[in-house]
ROBA-462091 format. One record per residue (C-alpha): x, y, z. Coordinates in steps of 0.05 Angstrom, whole numbers. Each point is the difference from the previous one (the first is absolute). Example, Ala and Ser with C-alpha at 12.3 -4.5 7.8 and 13.67 -1.06 7.14 Angstrom:
BEGIN
R        x        y        z
R      246      -90      156
R       27       69      -13
# end
This chain:
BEGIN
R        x        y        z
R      -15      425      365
R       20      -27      -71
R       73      -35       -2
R       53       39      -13
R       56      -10      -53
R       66       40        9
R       28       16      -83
R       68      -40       25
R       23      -41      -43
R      -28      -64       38
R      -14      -55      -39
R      -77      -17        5
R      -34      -59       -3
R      -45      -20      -54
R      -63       34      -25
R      -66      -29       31
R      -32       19      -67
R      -42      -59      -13
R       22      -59      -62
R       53       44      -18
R       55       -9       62
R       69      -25      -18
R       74        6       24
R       26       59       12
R       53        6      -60
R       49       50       22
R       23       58      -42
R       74       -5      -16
R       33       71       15
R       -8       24      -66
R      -77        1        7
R        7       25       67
R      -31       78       11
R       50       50        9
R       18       15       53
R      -33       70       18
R       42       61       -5
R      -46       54       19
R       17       33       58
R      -23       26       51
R      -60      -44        2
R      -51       20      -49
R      -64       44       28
R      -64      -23      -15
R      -47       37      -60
R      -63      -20       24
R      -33      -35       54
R      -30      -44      -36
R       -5      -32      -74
R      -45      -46      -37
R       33      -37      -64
R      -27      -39      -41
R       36      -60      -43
R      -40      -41      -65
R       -4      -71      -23
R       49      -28      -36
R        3      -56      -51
R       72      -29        1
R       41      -44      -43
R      -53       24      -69
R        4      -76      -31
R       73       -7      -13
R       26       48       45
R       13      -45       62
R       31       45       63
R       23       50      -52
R      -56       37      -28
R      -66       27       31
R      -51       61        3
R      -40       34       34
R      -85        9      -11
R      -57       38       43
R      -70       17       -7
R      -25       64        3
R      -31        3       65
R       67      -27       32
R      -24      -62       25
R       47      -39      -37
R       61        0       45
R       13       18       79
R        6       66       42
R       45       11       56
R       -9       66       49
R       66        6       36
R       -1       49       52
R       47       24       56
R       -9      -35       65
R       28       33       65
R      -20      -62       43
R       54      -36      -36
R       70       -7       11
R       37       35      -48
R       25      -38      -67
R      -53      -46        7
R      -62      -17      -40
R      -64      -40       26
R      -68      -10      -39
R      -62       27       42
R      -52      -21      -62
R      -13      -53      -55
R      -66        6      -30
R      -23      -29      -67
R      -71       45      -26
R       -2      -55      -60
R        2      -62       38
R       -4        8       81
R       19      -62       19
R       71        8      -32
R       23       48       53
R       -7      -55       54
R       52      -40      -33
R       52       52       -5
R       54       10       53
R        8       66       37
R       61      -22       26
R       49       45      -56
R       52      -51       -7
R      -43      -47      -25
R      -44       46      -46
R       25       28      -71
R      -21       75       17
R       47       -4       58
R       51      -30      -26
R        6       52      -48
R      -19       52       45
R       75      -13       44
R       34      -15      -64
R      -22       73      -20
R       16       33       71
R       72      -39       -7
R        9       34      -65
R      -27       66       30
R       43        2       56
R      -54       12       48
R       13      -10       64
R      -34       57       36
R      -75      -20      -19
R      -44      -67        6
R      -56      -14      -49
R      -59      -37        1
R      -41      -33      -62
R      -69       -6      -15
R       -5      -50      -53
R      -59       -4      -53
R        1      -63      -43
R      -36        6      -70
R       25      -60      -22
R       -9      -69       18
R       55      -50       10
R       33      -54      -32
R      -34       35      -67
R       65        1      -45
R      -20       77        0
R       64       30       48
R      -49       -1       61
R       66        1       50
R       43       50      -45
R      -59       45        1
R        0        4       78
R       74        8       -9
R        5       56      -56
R      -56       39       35
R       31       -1       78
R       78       14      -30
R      -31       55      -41
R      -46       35       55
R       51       -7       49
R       52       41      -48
R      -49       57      -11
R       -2        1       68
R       68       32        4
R        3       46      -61
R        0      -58      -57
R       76      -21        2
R       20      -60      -28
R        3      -10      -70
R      -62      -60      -34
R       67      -40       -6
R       17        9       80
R      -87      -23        5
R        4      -49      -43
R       49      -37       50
R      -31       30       62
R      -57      -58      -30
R       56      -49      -15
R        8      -11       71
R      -68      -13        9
R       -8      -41      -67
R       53      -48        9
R      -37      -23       72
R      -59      -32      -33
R        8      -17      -74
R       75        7      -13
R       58       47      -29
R      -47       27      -66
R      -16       65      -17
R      -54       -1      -57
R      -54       19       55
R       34       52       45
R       36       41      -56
R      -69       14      -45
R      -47        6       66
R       66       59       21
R        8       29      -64
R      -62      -12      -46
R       -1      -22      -72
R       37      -59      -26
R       67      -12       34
R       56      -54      -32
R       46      -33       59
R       53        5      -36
R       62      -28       49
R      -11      -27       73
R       74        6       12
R       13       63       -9
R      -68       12       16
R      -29       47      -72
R      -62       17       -9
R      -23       38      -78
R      -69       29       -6
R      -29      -22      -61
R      -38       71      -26
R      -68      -17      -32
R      -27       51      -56
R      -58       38       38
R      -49      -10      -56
R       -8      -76       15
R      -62      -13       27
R       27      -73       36
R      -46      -39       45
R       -5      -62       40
R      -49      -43       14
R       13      -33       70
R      -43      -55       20
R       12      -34       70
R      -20      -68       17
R      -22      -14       73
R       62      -46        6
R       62       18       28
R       79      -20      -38
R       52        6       56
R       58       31      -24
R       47      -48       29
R      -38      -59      -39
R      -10       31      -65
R       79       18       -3
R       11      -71       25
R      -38      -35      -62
R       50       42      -49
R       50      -57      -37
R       67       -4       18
R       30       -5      -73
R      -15       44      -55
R        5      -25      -74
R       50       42      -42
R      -65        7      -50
R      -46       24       54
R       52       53       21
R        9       32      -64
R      -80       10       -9
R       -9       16       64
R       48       56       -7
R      -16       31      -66
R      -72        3       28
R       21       37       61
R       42       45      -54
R      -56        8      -43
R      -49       19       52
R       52       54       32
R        0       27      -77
R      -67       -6        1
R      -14       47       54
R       47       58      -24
R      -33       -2      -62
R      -66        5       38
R      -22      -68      -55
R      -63      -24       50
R       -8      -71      -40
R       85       -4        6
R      -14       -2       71
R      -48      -39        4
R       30      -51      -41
R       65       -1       33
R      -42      -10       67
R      -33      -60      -24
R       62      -34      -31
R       28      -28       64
R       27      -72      -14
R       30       -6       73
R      -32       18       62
R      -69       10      -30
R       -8      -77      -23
R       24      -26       73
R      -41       46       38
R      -67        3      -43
R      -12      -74       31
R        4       18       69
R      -61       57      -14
R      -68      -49      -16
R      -20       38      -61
R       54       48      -25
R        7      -47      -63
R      -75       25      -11
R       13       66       13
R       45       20      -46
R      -27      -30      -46
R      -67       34       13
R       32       64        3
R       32       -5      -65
R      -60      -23      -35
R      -41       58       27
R       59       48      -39
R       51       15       62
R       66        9      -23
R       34      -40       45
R      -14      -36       63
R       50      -36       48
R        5       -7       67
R       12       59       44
R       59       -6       47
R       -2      -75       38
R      -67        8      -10
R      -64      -20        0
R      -16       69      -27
R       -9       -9      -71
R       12       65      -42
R      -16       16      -77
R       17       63      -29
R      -45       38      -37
R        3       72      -39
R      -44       42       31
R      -64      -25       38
R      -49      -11      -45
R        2      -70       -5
R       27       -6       67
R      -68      -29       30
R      -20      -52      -40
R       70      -23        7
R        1       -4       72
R      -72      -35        0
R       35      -55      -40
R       58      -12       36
R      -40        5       59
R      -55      -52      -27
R       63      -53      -21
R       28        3       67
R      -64      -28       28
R      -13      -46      -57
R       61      -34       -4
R       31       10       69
R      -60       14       45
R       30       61       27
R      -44       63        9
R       44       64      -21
R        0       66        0
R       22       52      -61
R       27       76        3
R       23       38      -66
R       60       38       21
R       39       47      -43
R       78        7       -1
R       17       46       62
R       62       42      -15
R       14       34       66
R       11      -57       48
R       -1       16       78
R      -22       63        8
R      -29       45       66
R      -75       12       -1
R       -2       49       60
R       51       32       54
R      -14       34       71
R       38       50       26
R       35        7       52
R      -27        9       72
R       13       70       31
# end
């Protein structure tokens, strides 16, 4: 039988995620979930659901830990699907993972845990129970990774969003994306720190603007429908640990750097309300901070971006921690050559092979892809 997790508020050890375990940071209790006040003990919907969470591209150039979104394919490959389903065998309140598969790339699954305090889904599969106030029903987790890890696309807040999200529709769809959105927190802040810009677009879709850690407020940027905004996402075979890509960030920030840095971030949040595709793009590619002491640590980004730009991308920068690099584009029709480019300069000037998706903007976020009912 899988390990079992009760939803107490134990602390749990680190994620086993691979290149991307740190410290546990704890939550101070103002970013701690509420405590649940449902009672009795909310029934179960179904008896099982399947959710599905996107990619994310955090920090957008000059919106480091505070600004992020989320982006999918079509075919929803692009991101990770959780099937949480009521388990009988299991004590109740408790949550263990029977399944980790990964259709893309099988030999990913073998270096996930199953053990659910040390894996993101269930982490943020108790978080959600806590929140719930379950404590008449186990679940189990069948985890389906679509993205690789240590990518800089949200790979662990995927697993997150999707098993907090599956495991609410579960029992009716209670909590609120806010109540989610911490549900992943708790899972989050196990292996890459206390940062949001992944978890709160892969929960509620769109572009999402951290706007205080303390108290913890989130604003959803709206995006005018009619933009057609695409990203170009090309993935070296190389892998940027979390840990050592937030390590190489300077200590001391000049008082210049600041103000340009900030007026970017500022320009690209206008940017996006006024649905300006080359404001965004331009914004994204004006980091002067994290982008220039990162870039170094990726053999070829220099290239890269440089390639993309040239080939008529809007913008490129570096996609979360990285190695993902990621140009934005309006609408696809260039979207190809682009990605053949930045492809080609990663193994020119940092002999890395890569691999390219073009992903739109997804505006729903987590969402369930298929329920069973109840058993008679």
């Amino acid at each position: 039988m899988a390990a079992a997790t009760t939803a107490s508020p134990a602390t749990a050890p680190p994620s086993s995620f691979p290149s991307t375990t740190r410290p546990i940071l704890r939550l101070s209790r103002k970013f701690k979930l509420p405590a649940a006040s449902l009672s009795p003990d909310p029934s179960p919907a179904f008896q099982s659901v399947t959710a599905f969470a996107p990619a994310t591209v955090a920090n957008l150039g000059p919106g480091f830990d505070f600004l992020g979104c989320a982006v999918a394919d079509a075919s929803l490959s692009l991101g990770d699907t959780v099937t949480a389903t009521l388990d009988p065998s299991l004590p109740p309140g408790t949550v263990a993972i029977s399944a980790v598969t990964s259709p893309s790339r099988p030999h990913l699954a073998a270096r996930l845990s199953r053990d659910p305090l040390r894996n993101c889904a269930g982490i943020a599969a108790a978080a959600a129970l806590r929140a719930l106030g379950v404590r008449s029903h186990a679940v189990s987790l069948a985890l389906a990774k679509g993205l690789p890890l240590g990518s800089g696309l949200g790979s662990s807040a995927a697993s997150a969003a999707a098993a907090a999200k599956a495991v609410d529709a579960l029992f009716g769809s209670l909590l609120s994306p806010h109540d989610l959105v911490l549900a992943g927190l708790e899972s989050e802040k196990a292996v890459s720190g206390f940062h949001a810009d992944n978890i709160a677009p892969a929960i509620q879709g769109g572009f999402v603007l951290v706007r205080s850690y303390d108290p913890f407020t989130l604003v959803q940027l709206p995006c005018p429908p009619a933009l057609r905004l695409c990203f170009v996402l090309v993935t070296p075979d190389f892998e940027a640990p979390t840990a050592k890509m937030r390590a190489a960030l300077p200590k001391k920030i000049d008082i210049g750097h600041h103000v340009r840095n900030s007026s970017q971030a500022a320009a690209l949040v206008a940017a996006v309300l006024q649905g300006d595709a080359a404001g965004i793009g331009s914004a994204m590619s004006s980091d002067g901070i994290v982008e220039p002491t990162r870039a170094p640590l990726i053999p070829g980004m220099v290239a890269v971006k440089a390639a993309a730009l040239e080939a008529g991308a809007l913008g490129c920068t570096i996609s979360g921690a990285g190695p993902t690099a990621v140009a934005v584009i309006e609408g696809e029709e260039n979207g190809e050559e682009i990605a053949r480019r930045m492809v080609d300069a990663f193994w020119s000037a940092g002999k890395l092979k890569a691999t390219a998706t073009i992903a739109q903007l997804d505006r729903a976020g987590a969402r369930v892809i298929s329920t069973s009912r109840l058993l008679e």
